[in-house]
Backbone bond lengths (Angstrom), bond angles and torsions (degrees), N, CA, C in turn:
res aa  C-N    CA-C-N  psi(-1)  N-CA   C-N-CA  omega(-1)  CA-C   N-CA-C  phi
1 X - - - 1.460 - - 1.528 108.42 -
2 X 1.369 108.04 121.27 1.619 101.42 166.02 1.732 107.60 -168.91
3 X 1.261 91.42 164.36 1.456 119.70 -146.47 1.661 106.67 -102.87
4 X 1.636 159.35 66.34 1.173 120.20 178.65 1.324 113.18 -99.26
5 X 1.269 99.98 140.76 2.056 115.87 163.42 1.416 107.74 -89.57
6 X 1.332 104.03 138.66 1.338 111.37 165.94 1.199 116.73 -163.33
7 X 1.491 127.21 139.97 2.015 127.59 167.22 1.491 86.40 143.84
8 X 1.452 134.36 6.62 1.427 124.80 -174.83 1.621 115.19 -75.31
9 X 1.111 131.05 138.25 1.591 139.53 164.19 1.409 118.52 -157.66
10 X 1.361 91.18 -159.51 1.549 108.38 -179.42 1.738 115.85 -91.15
11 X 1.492 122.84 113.46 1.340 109.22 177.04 1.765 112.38 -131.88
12 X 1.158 112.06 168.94 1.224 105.71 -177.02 1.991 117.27 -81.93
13 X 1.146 118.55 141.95 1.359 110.38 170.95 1.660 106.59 -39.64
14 X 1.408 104.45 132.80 1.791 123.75 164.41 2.082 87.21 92.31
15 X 1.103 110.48 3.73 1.335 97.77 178.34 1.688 120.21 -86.02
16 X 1.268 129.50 -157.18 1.480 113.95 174.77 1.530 100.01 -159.09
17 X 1.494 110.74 150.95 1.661 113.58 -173.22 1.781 90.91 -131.25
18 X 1.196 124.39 167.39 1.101 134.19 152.95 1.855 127.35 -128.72
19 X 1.350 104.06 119.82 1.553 84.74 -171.25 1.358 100.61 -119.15
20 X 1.175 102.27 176.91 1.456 113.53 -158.20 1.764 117.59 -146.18
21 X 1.000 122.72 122.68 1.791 147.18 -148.13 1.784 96.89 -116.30
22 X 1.654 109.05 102.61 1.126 114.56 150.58 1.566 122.62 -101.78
23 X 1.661 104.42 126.69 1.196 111.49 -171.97 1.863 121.61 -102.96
24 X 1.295 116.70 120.66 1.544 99.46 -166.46 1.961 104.46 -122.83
25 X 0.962 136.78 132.40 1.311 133.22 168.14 1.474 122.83 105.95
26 X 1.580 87.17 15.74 1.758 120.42 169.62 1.344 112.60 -117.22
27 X 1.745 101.70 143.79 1.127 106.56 147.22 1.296 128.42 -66.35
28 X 1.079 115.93 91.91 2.164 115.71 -161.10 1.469 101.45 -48.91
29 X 1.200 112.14 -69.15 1.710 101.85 179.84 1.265 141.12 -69.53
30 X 1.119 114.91 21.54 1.802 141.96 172.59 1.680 89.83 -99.31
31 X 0.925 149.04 -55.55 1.344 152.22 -159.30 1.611 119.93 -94.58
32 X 1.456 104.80 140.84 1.318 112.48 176.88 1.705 94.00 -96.62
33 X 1.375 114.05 146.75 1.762 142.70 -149.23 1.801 99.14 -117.36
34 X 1.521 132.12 125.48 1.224 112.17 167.52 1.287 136.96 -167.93
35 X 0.835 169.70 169.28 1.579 156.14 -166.40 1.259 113.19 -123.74
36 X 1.725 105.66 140.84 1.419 104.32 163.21 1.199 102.88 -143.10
37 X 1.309 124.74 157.22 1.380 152.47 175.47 1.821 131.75 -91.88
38 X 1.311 106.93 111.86 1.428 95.79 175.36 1.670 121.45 -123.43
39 X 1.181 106.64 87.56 1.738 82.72 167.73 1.049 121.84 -118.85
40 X 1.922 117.05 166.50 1.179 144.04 -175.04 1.385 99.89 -1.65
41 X 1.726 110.94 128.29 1.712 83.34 155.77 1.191 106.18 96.21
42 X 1.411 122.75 -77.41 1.680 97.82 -174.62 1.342 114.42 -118.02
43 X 1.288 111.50 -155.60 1.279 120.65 -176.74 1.212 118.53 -79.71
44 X 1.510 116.92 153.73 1.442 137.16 -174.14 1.817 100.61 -55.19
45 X 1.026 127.89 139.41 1.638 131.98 -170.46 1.770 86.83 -137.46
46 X 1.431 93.96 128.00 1.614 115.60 168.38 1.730 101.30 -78.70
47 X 1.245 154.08 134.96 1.236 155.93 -172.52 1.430 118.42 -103.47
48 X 1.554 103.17 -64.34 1.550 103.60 -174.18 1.806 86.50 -154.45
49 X 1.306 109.98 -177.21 1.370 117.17 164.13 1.604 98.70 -168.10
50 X 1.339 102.73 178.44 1.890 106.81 -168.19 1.291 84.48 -145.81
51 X 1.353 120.66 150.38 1.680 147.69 165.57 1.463 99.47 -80.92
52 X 1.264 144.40 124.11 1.493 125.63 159.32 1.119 130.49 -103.68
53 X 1.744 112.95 6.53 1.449 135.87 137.85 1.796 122.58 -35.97
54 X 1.516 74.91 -73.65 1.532 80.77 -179.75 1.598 128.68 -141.05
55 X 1.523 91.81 27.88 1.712 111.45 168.75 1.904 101.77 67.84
56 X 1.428 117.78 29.96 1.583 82.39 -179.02 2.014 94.59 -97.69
57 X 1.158 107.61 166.99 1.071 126.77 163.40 0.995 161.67 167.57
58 X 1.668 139.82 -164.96 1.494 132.74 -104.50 1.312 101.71 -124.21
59 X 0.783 143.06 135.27 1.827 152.01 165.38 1.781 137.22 -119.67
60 X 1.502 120.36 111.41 1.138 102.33 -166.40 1.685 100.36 -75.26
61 X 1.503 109.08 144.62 1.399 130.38 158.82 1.906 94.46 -4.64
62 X 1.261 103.62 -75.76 1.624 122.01 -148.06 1.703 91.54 -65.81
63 X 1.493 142.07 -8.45 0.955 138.07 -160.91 1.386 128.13 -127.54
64 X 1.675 106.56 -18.41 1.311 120.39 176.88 1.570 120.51 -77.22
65 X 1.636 99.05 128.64 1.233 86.34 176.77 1.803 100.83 121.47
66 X 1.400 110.67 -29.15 1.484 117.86 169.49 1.277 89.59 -128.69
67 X 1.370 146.52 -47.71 1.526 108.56 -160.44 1.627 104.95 -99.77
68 X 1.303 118.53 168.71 1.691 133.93 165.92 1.251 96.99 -144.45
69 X 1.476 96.26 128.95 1.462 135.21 155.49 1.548 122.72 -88.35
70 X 1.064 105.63 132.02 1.750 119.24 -177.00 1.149 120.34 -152.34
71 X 1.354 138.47 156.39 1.215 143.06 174.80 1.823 124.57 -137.80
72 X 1.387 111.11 177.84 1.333 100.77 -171.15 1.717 85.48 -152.37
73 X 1.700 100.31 128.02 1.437 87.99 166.48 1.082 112.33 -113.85
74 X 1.465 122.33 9.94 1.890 106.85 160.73 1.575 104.29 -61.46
75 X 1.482 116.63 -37.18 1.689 111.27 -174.71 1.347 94.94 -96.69
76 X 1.247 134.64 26.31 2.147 104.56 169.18 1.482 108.23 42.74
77 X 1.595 114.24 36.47 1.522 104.75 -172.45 1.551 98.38 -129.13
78 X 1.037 132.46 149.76 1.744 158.64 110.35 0.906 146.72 -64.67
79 X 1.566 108.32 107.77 2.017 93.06 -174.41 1.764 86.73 -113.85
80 X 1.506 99.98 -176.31 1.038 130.42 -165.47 1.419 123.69 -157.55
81 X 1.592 120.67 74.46 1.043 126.03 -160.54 1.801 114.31 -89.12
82 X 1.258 88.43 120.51 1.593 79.09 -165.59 2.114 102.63 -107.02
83 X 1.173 103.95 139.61 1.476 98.15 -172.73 1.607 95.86 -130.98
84 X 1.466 123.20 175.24 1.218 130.87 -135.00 1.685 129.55 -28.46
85 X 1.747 78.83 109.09 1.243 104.56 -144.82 1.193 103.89 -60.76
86 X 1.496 149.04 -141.20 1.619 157.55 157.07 1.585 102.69 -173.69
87 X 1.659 95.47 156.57 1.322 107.68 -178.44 1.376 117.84 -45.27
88 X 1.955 107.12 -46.35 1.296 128.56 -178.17 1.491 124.10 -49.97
89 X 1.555 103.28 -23.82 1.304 98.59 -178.57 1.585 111.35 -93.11
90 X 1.438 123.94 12.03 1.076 112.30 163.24 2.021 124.88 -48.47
91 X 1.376 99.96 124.42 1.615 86.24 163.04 1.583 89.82 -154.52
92 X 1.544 93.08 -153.30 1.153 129.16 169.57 2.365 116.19 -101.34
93 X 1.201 124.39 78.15 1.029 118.06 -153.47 1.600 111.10 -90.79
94 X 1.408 99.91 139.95 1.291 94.01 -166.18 1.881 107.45 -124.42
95 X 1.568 127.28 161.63 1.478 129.07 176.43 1.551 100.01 -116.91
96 X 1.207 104.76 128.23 1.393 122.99 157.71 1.273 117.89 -129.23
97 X 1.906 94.80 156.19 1.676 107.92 173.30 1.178 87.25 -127.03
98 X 1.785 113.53 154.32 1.378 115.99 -178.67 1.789 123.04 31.58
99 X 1.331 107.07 -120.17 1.494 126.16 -168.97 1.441 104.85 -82.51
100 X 1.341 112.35 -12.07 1.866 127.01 -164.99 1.242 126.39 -126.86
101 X 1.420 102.80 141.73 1.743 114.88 -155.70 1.226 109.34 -145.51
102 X 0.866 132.70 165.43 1.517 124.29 -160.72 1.619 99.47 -144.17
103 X 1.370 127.42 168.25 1.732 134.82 178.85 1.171 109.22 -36.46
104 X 0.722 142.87 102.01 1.752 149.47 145.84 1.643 111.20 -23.10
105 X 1.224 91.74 140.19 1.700 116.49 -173.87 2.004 113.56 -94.71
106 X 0.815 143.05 158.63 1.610 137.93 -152.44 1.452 86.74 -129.65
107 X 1.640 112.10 96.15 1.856 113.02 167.75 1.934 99.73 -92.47
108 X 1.072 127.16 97.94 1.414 134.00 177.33 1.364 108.49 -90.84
109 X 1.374 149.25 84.09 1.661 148.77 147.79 1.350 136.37 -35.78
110 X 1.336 126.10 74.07 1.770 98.27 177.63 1.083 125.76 -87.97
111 X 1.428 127.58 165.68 1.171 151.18 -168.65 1.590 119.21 -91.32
């Protein structure tokens, strides 16, 4: 089972990154796909998540509206395109399936 994140950097506020979640040692379409966020300081924030049944999905308050979540299960993949970005959304971003998550990706915002 494993998890990689990747597409994280440094962007300017109003800018946009897209990252992207390879999933291996799953049944991809048995599983809902999803991101969470941690930085410094506060608490862990659930972001978005995707159904890969039947594609519905999840958005935090603080996120809807700039990011979309999608998936592909010919590739076991997830991206997560996030567009005007904010300082706030700096973290540390992470993909999980179920109970499992894999290295976290570095979303850095400036101002």
């Amino acid at each position: 089972v494993q998890l990689q994140a990747s597409g994280g950097g440094l962007v300017q506020a109003g800018g946009s990154l897209r990252l992207s979640c390879v999933a291996s040692g799953f049944s991809f379409e048995d599983y809902v796909i999803g991101w969470f966020r941690q930085a410094p300081g506060k608490t862990r924030e659930g972001v978005s998540c995707i159904s890969n049944s039947d594609h519905s999905t999840f958005y935090a308050d603080s996120v809807k509206g700039r990011f979309t979540i999608s998936s592909d299960n010919a590739q076991n993949t997830a991206h997560l395109q996030m567009n005007n970005l904010k300082p706030e959304d700096t973290a540390v971003y992470y993909c999980y399936m179920s109970t499992y998550f894999g290295p976290g990706t570095q979303v850095t915002v400036s101002s």
